[in-house]
Residue, then its C-alpha position, 0 to 999 in steps of 0.5 A: x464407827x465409834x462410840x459417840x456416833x452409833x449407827x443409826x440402827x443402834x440408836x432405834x433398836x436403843x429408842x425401841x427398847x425404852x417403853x413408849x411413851x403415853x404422849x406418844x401411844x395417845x396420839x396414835x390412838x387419837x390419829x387411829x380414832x380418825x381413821x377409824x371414823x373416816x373409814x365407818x363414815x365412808x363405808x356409811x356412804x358407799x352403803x347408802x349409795x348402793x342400798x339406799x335412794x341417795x339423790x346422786x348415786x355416783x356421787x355417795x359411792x364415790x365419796x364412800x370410795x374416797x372417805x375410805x381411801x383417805x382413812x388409810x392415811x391416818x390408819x398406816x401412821x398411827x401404826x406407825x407411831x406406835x412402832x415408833x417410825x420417825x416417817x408416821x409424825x408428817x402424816x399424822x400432822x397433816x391429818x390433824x391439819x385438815x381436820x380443823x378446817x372440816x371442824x369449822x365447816x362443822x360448827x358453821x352448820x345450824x345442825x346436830x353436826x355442832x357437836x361433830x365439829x366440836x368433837x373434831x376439833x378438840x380431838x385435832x388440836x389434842x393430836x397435834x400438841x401430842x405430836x409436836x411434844x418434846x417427848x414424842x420426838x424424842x421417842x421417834x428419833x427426829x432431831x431438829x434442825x442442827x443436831x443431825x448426826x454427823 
């Protein structure tokens, strides 16, 4: 190895040792607000399904069973970005990703979930901008394409 091309290893403990970016530590906390709220409303459901009188038992505790399970998915890559593994940026966009069209359901509701919706899509959107930055790519070690090491 020489000193123009460190290992791999060497280049994150070098990533890790600078101080985390606020782009960065955002977008984990807005990532993890999701999770967290794909987790309470699915164990709101699976609550509801069990104790309460849902028209479709089966139905409200398997949503609960899979609103819950889906929040893993932004739960485990906001842990990731704040420890700043290049892997947690995909999931993390993803999540972002399919919000905006459950933010449009949102909005099209003549209901209180308007605000929902607004709320979603204002946190998605901010999540993304975060993501796809300059800076926190260059905290989680992705290079584009053509600047691979070689």
């Amino acid at each position: 190895m020489s000193a123009e091309n460190p290992a791999p290893e060497a280049a994150e403990a070098a990533r890790a040792a600078e101080p985390r970016p606020g782009r960065l530590t955002a977008a984990a906390a807005l990532t993890a607000l999701e999770g967290l709220a794909l987790a309470v409303g699915g164990a709101w459901m699976l609550v509801e399904g069990i104790a309460g009188d849902p028209d479709d038992r089966q139905s409200a505790v398997t949503g609960g069973i899979t609103l819950i399970v889906l929040a893993l998915l932004p739960l485990l890559a906001a842990r990731g970005l704040l420890a700043r593994r290049s892997w947690s940026r995909g999931p993390a966009v993803i999540t972002q990703i399919m919000a905006l069209p459950v933010a449009y359901n949102l909005l099209q509701a003549d209901s209180v979930a308007i605000p929902a919706g607004i709320a979603l899509a204002v946190v998605a959107l901010a999540a993304l901008v975060l993501l796809i930055n300059a800076e926190t790519t260059r905290a989680l070690g992705i290079r584009g394409p053509g600047n691979a090491q070689k």
